[in-house]
N, C-alpha and C positions, 0 to 999 in steps of 0.2 A: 268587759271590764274596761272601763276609762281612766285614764293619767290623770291623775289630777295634780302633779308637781310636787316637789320637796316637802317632807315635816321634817321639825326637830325631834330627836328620840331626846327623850329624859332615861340617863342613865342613873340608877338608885343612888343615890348621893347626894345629887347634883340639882338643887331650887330651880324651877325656871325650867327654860327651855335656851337650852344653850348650844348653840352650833357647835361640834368637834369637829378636830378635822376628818370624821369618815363622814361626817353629816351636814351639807354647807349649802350655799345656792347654788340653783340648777347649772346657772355658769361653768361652773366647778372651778372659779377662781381661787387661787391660794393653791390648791389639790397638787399633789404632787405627780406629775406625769412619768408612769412605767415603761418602759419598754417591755414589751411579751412576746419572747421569742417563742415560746411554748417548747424548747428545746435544753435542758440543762446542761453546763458544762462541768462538766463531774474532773477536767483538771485539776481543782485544789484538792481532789479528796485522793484518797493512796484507790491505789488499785487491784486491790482486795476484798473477798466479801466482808460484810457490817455481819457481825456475830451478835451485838447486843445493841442495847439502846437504858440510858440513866435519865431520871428524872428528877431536875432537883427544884425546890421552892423558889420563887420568883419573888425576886429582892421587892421589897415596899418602896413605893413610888412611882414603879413600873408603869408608863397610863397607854400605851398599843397593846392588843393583841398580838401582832406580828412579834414588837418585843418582847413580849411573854413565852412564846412558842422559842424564840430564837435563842432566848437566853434559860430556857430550862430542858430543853432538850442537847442529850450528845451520845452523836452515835460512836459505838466502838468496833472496832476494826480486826480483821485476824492476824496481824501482827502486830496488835497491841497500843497503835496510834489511836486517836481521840477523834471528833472534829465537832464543831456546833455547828449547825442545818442554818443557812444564810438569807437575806432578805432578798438576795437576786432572785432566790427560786419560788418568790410568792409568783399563785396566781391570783388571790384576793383576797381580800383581807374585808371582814365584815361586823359591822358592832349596832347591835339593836338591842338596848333595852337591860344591859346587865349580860347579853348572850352576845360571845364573840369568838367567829370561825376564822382561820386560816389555813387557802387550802395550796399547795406548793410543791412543786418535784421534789423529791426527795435522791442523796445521790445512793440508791440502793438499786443494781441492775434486774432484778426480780420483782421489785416495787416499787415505782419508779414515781409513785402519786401518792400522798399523803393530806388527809385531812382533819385536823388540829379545834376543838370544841371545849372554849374556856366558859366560865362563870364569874364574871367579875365582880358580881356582888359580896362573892367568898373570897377575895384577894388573889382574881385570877386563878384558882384551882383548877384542871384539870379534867374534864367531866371522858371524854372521850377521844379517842385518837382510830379513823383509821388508815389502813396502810395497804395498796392494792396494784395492781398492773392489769397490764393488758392480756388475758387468758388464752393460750396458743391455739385452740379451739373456742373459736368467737361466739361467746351467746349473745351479741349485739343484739338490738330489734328498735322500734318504732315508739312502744310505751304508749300509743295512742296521743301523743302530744305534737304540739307545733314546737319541734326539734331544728334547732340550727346544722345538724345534721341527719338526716331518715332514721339512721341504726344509731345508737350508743349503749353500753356497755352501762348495767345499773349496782350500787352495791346500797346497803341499805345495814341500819343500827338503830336501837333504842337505849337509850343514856337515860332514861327515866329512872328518879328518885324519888323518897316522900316529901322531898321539898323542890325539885325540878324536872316537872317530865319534859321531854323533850325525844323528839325521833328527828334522824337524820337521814336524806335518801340524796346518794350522788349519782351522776350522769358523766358518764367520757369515753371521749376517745383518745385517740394518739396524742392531740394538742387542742383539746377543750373539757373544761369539769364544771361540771354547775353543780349546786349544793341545792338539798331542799331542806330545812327546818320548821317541823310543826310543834307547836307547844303552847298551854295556857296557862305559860307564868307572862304574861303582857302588863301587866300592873303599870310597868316604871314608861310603858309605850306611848307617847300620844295618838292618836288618830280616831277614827270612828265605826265603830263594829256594824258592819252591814251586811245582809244579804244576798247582795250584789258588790260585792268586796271593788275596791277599787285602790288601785298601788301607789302607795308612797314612793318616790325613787330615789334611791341613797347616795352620798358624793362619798367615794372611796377613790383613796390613791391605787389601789388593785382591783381590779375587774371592777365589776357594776355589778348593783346591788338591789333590791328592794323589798318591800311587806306590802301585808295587808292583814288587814281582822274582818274575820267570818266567824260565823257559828262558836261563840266559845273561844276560838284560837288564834293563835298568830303565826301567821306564814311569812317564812321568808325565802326569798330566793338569790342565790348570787352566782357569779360564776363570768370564766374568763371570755365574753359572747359580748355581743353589742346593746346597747340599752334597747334597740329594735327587736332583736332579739329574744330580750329577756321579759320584754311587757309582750309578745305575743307567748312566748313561754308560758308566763303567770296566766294568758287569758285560756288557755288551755286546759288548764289543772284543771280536774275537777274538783266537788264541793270537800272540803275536809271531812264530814259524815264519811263519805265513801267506801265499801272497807277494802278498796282498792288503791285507794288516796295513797300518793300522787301521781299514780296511772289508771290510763281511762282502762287499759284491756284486764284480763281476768289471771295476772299474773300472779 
């Protein structure tokens, strides 16, 4: 698979091809630069377990994912405190196409990872959330991929509807998460559906990001890793057919 540099995503709306800021030149001039500690500090939050979690509609006008997730989620506490989940603890933030993921620590000491699956063509609705840690008995492994780490730990969802399929497959460890997203709602996507897919790479103010279109679909990958990384990542996967897809072993 070869690099072939930035496109514009058309997100449904929007005439043109218009740069956002998750979408810009390779540069990444403008881009807002994160600090990634891959470590949260759970000081503002009380120190108590989170008994519940409320979700409420995301005001009109909203235009980030990130601010979607931050301002409709709140976790609730066992002595009764509140708090809203904060933009320090993104680890990326990713927007292709009307599909927008953010995935971020979460301060829950049992679940400690969270990842956040809007629809923005619905006004930011909600499609999926999930919520995970690290398993005291490690089923890490390899996935048959070119892993920025050998072993990572896989959790895996389908959010498919009669109007958006979509499957999500994540990858982590202690202090790295990559997202996979396959699905053939690409309409709003520019680029060119080949056989030999070859990746778009996305300007995001949180981790690095990118696609491609094969067979029918659109793949995305992102996650808190290096843009080196993540294009020998992509060249890894195998084909979306696969019914292993997106690991090469027989898991």
């Amino acid at each position: 698979m070869r690099r072939i540099g930035v496109m514009c995503v058309l997100v449904l709306g929007l005439a043109g091809c218009t740069p956002s800021e998750e979408t810009k030149a390779v540069e990444k001039a403008g881009v807002e630069e994160v600090e990634q500690e891959g470590v949260i500090d759970e000081s503002q939050f009380p120190d108590v377990d989170v008994t519940g979690t409320t979700i409420a509609e995301v005001q009109p006008g909203t235009e980030r994912v990130s601010d979607a997730v931050v301002e409709q989620i709140t976790l609730q506490y066992e002595d009764g405190s509140t708090r809203h989940l904060s933009k320090d603890h993104i680890i990326t933030e990713t927007m292709v196409g009307g599909i927008g993921l953010v995935a971020m620590t979460v301060p829950d000491r049992e679940n400690p990872f969270g990842v956040f699956i809007h629809d923005e063509r619905n006004g930011w609705a909600q499609r999926g959330m999930q919520r995970f840690g690290i398993p005291e008995t490690s089923s890490a492994f390899a996935h048959g991929l070119d892993l920025p780490n050998k072993e990572m730990e896989a959790i895996s969802a389908d959010y498919s509807g009669s109007d958006w399929p979509v499957k999500l497959w994540t990858l982590y460890d202690e202090t790295r998460l990559i997202s996979i997203i396959a699905t053939d709602s690409f309409t709003e996507v520019e680029g060119e559906m080949s056989e030999q897919p070859e990746p778009y790479v996305l300007e995001q103010s949180y981790g690095n990001g990118l696609y491609y279109l094969t067979q029918g679909k659109l793949i995305i990958v992102t996650g808190n890793i290096s843009e080196e990384e993540l294009l020998a990542l992509a060249d890894s996967l195998p084909e979306p057919s696969s019914v292993s897809f997106p690991f090469r072993d027989s898991e």
